[in-house]
N, C-alpha and C positions, 0 to 999 in steps of 0.2 A: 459788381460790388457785392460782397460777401454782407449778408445781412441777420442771418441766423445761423448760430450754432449749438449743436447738440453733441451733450459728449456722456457715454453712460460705459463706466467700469474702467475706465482706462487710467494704469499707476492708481493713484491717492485720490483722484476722481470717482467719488461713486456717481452722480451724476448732475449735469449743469447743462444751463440754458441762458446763453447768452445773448443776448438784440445786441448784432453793430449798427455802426451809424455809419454815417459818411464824414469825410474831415479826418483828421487827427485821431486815433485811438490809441491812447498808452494802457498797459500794461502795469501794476506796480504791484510791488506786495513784499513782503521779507524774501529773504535767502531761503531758497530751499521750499518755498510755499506752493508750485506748482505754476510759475507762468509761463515757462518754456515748455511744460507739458500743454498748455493751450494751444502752444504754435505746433507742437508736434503731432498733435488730434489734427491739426490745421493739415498738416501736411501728409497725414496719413489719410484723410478724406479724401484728398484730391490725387492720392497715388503713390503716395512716397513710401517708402520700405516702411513695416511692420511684422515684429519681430512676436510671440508669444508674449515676452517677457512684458509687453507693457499692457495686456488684462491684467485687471485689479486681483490682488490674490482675493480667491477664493467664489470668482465668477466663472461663470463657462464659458463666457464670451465678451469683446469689448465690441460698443459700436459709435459708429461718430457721422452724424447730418451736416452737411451744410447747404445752407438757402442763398441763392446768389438774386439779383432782380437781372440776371440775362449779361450775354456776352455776345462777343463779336461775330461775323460772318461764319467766320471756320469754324466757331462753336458751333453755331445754328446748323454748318452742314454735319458736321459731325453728330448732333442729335439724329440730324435726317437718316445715317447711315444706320442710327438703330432703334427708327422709330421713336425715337423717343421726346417728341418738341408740345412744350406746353403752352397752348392759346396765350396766355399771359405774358409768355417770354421768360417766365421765373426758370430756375435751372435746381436743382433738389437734389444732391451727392449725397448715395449711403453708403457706409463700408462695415461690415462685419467682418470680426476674426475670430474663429472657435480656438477653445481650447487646443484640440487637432491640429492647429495650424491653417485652416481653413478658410479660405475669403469668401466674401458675399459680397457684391457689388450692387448695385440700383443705381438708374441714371433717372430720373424723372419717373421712379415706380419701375424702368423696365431692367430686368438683370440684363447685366453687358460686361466685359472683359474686363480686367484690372490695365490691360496697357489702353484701351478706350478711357479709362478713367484717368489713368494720366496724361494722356493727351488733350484730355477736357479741362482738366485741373492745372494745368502747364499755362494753360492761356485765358486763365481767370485768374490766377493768384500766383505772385513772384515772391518766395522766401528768401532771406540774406540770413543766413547766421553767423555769428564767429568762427565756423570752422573755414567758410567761404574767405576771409581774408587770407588764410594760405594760400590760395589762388592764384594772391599778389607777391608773393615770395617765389613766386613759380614761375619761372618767362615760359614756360611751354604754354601756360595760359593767356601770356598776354597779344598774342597773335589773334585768342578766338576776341576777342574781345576789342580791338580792332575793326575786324572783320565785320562786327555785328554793329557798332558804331556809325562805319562805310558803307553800309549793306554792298559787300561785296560778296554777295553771296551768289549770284549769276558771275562774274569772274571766275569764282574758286571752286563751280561745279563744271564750268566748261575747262578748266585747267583737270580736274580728277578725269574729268571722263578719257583724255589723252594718257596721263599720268597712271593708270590701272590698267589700260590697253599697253603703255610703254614698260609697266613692271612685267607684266602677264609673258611679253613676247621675250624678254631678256632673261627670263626666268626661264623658258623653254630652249632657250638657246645655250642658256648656262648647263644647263638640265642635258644636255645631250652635250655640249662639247663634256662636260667633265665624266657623263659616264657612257661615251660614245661604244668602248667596245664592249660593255656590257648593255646595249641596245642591243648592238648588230650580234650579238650570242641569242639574243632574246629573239630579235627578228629570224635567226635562224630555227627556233625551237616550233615558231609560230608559223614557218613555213613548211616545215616537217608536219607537223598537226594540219594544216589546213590540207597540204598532197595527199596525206593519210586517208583524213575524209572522203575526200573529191577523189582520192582512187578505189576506194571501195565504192563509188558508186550507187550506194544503198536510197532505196525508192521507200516512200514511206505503205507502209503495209506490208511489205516483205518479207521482213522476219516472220510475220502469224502466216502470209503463203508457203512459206518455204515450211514454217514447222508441221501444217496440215501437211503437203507432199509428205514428207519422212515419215509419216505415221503412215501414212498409206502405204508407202515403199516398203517401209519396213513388215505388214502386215497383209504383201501381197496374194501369198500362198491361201492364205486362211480367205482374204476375200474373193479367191479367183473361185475357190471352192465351193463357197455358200453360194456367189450369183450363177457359178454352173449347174450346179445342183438345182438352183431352183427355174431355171429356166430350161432343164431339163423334167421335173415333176409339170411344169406348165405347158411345155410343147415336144417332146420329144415321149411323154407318158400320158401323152392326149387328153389332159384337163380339158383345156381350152376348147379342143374339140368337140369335148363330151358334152361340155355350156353348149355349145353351138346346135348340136342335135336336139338336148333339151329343150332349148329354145324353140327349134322349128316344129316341135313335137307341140308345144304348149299352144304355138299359132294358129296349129290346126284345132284343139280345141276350146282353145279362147272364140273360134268360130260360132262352135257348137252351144257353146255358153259361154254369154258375156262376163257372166260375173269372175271369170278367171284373166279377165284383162289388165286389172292392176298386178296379180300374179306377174303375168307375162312382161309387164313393162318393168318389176324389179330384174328379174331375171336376164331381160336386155338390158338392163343397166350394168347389170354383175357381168355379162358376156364381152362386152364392149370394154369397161373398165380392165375386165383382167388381159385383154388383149393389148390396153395402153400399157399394163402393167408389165407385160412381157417381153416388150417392143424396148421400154426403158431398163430394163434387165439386162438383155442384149446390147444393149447402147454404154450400159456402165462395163459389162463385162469387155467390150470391145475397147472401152477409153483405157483401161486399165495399165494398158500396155503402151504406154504413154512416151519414152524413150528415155526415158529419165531414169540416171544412175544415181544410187543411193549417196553413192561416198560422194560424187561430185555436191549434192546436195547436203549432203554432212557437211562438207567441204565450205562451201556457203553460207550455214548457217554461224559455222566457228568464226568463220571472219567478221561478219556482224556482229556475233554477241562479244567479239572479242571490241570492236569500236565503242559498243554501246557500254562497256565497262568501264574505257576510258574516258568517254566523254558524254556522260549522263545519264546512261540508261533506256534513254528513247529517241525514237526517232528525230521529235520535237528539239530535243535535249543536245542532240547530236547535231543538229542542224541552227541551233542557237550558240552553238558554240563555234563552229564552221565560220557565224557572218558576224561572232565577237573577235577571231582571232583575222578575220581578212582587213574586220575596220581597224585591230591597233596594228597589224603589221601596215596597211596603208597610212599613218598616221607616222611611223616610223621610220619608213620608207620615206613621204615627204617631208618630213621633218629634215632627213639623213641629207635628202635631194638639195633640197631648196634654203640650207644654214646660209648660204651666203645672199641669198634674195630675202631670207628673211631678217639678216644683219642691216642689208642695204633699207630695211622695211622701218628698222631700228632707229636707224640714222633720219631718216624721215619724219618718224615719228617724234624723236629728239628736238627735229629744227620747231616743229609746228609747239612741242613743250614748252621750249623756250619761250616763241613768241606768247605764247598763252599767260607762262609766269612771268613773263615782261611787261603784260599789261595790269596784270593782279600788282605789280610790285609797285608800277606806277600809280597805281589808285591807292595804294595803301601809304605811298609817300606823301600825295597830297592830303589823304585824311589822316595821316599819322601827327602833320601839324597842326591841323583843326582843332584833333582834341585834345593836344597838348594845350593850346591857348584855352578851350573849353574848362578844361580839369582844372588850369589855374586859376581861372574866374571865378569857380566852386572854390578851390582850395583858401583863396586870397578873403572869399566871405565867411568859411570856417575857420576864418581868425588863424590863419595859417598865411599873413602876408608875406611874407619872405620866401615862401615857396615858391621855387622852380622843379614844374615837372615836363619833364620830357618822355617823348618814345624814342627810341634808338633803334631804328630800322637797319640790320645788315646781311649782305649776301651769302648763303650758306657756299662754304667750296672743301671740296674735299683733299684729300693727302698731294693731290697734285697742284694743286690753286685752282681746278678748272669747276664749274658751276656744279655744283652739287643740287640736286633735285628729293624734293620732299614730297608728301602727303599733301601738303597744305600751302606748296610753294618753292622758292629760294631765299625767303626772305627768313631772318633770322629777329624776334621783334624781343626788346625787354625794356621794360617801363623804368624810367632812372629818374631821380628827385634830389635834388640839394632844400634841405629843410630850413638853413640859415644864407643872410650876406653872406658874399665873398669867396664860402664854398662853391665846388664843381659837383655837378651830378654824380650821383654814383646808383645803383643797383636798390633798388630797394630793399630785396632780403639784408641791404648792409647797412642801412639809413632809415629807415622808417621805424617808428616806434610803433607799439599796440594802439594807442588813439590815433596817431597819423594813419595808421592803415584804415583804419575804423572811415576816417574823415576821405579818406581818396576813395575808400570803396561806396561808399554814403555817394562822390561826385560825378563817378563813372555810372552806380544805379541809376544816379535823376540824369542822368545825360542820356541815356541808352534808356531808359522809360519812354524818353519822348519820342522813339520811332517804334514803338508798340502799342497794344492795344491792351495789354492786361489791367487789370481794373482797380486790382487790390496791392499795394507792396507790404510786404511783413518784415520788420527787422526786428530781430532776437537782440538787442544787448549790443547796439550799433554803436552806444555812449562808450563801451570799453575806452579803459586808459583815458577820460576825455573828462576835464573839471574846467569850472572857471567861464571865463571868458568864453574859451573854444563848445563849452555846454550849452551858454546861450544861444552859440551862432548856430550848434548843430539844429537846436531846439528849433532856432526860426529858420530854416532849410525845411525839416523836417513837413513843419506847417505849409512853407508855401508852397512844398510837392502832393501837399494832399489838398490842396484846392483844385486838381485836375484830376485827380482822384484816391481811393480811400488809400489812408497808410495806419496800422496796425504797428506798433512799436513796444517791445517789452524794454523796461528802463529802471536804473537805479537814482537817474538823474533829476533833482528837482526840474532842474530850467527848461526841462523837455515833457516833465509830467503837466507843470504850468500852462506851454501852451497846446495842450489837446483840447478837442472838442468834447472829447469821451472820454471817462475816465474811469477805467475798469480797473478794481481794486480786488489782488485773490490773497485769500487767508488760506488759512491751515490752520485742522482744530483737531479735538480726538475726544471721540462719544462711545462709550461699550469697550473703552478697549483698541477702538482704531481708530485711523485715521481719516481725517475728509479735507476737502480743497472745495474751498466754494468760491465766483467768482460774480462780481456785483458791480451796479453802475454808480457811482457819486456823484450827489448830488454839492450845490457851491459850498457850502457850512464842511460836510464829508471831506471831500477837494483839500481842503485846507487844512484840515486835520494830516490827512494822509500825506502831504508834499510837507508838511513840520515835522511829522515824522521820518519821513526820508532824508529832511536838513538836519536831524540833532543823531538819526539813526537809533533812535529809541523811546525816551520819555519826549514826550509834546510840553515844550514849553511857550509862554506866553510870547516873547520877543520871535520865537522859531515860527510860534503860529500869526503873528505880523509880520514875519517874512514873509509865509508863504500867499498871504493874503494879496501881500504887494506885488508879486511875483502873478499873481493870477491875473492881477486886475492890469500890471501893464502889459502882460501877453495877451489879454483881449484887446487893451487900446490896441495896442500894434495892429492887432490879427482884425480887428476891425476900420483901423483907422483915424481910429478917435482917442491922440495924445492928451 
């Protein structure tokens, strides 16, 4: 149950603080005084679009709280998902909008996502506004609506999960017969490419060995000359020799005197090193000659750098494109192979559809009359006796007669209503007036409230089109739904302001130059004032204000009991 709200900049709003109650809460105030902007702070706390346009001119930012006393299971795990659960159980929504366009979320103090906030807010408070009656004019709506009545919501997910596996393979099938020879052009491009690859042969590192070889190849003369030359200055012009004698020349007198011992051990160091050194000289100059022809090697390289241009650059590159073009050439290859295993696959999958929307269609026949009797128990109390409503359940089928398959079924569903005797049903969008909608939508929300758990309902202006008689009955509908829990209702209507529990009264006034919306609780003496001004719709006169007096006092006998 929504119990505090706070609303700072938003429209004609500079900023209010409202305590709900539980029970009945109307709404009232003039045209144009800001009560639908309450419900739509409502609705922007809990996640609903918000637009710039509705900070107050001339703030940087709008923000709106709301304090709920706790929600159901899914809320609670939902908290859990982001830390966010208060010992108390209380639930705290905040939403910021900058100027920028920018959100700010808080769930319990912690920032969390804007779609976490609608899914918090989804199932703590249910809004109806006037635009929601088009809904009813819409039979593509009246199928979901059905469904949620029935909870046939385990039917009509085991039906999708066939139904998107049956699109997906039809779709692939369509998809190659109609542009089969431009596959098999495609698959031949991608087996060209793949031979290409797979005949070159190319080993990763290759290209940097091959292009070290060609520098060498290329630069043999010059290297053959330096390592000859210098392994002719070290063995063939008696360096190494010469160490050698010096050497044993020193050992004799390192004998004579110690202190020439570390001497002698650089000198065997240099005698020995230059002989490795010589030894690896000889060994390069001998590999040199390696048998390897330049141009064969040019030869090699052209062909790689010529693959690696067309398909990537690198090794890596060349070889990710190699096992992208073998998976879509095997893909179109089976695909090419197996059309008629996968038609037969089609047909299979067709039989098990049917059976699936054959049981979805069965449940939605037997609750399709449930809530026809439902809707007219509600309709018959909203002083709408003569109404007959029915659903109209029929089989979707296509250009051949044969069962046409949907998203959501075969069943084709629109809501149809004879509002007087004697007539036949027909279509709503062709028979229902602005209050009849108002009244059928008002009996499908308390019908379909009862298999939820949401806490709070809010109708915007549920009274449209709706005086008289049919305002009191909506009036006492309204109250008996908020004794299971809170209802929020903005209203033009006395006989609906009469029986609230709460009676929140928002003006509109202008200080400095601008404007303000303030909204406030009434007290019994207030009540009464504000429901004679709603009866005369202007000046409070004395007879208007013993109407509404009377009007208060049998909506509480009712609503308590005591005629």
């Amino acid at each position: 149950m929504l119990t505090y709200l706070h609303i700072e900049n938003v429209a004609v709003i500079e900023r209010a603080d409202i305590e709900m109650r539980k029970g009945l809460t109307v709404l009232t105030g003039e045209t144009g005084a800001g009560k639908s902007i309450i419900v739509d702070a409502i609705s922007f706390v809990t996640g609903g679009r918000g637009s710039r346009d509705i900070i107050r001119t001339g703030a940087s930012r709008a923000r709106v709280s709301a304090e709920f006393d706790g929600g159901d299971n899914a809320v609670c795990e939902l908290l859990k998902q982001i830390q966010a659960e208060n010992e108390d159980g209380t639930i705290l929504l905040q939403r910021d909008l900058s100027a920028d366009g920018r959100n700010s979320v808080r769930i319990n103090g912690v920032p969390a996502p804007l779609a976490m906030l609608r899914e918090i807010g989804s199932r703590l408070i249910n809004i109806h506004g006037q635009h929601e009656n088009q809904s009813l004019l819409d039979p593509r709506a009246h199928l979901g609506y059905l469904d949620l009545y029935g909870k046939a919501e385990k039917e009509l997910e085991q039906y999708k999960v066939i139904y998107e596996k049956a699109v997906a393979l039809r779709r692939q099938i369509k998809d190659f017969r109609e542009n089969e020879e431009k596959k098999l052009h495609e698959l031949d491009l991608l087996k060209y490419r793949i031979n290409e690859i797979e005949q070159a042969a190319i080993t990763e590192g290759e290209l940097e060995e091959l292009t070290a070889l060609e520098k060498k190849l290329r630069n043999m003369e010059k290297l053959t000359a330096a390592l000859s030359g210098a392994e002719a200055v070290l063995q063939q012009d008696g360096t190494v020799s010469a160490v050698g004698t010096a050497l044993s020349l020193m050992n004799n007198a390192k004998e004579l005197l110690p202190e020439l011992e570390q001497l002698w051990e650089r000198l065997s160091t240099a005698y020995y090193e230059l002989q490795d050194i010589s030894g690896e000289i000889s060994s390069q100059l001998y590999s040199l000659d390696s048998g390897e022809n330049i141009d064969n090697v040019g030869d090699r390289l052209d062909e790689i750098k010529k693959i690696y241009r067309k398909y990537g650059g690198s090794y890596e590159a060349v070889m990710a494109q190699l096992a992208e073009a073998k998976e879509e050439a095997e893909r179109i290859e089976l695909v090419s192979e197996n059309v008629a295993e996968a038609e037969q696959m089609l047909s299979q999958l067709t039989k098990e559809l049917l059976e699936k929307a054959e049981t979805l269609s069965e449940k939605r026949k037997a609750i399709s009359n449930e809530l026809s009797e439902r809707i007219n128990a509600e309709l018959h109390f909203l002083a709408m006796e003569k109404a007959q409503f029915s659903v109209s359940l029929k089989r979707k089928v296509n250009a051949k007669g044969g069962v046409l398959f949907g998203a959501d079924g075969i069943d084709e569903c629109e809501f149809m209503i004879a509002t007087n005797s004697g007539e036949s049903v027909k279509p709503l969008a062709k028979t229902a007036s602005g209050g009849e909608l108002s009244r059928i939508m008002l009996s499908i929300k308390n019908i379909l409230a009862e298999s939820d758990t949401v806490g709070t309902l809010i109708f915007d202006e549920v009274d449209s089109g709706v005086s008289g008689k049919a305002g009191k009955k909506l009036a006492e509908k309204l109250q008996q739904v908020s004794k299971n829990r809170q209802v929020i209702c903005v209203t033009h209507l006395p006989q609906i302001a009469a029986y609230a529990a709460n009676h929140l009264v928002v003006v509109k006034g202008e200080k400095e130059g601008r404007t303000f919306t303030s909204a406030s609780l009434l007290d019994g003496a207030q009540r009464a004032e504000e429901i004679a001004r709603i009866i005369t719709g202007g000046a409070i006169t004395k007879a208007a204000l013993e109407n509404a007096e009377e009007m208060i006092n049998g909506a509480n006998a009712e609503r308590t009991g005591k005629k």
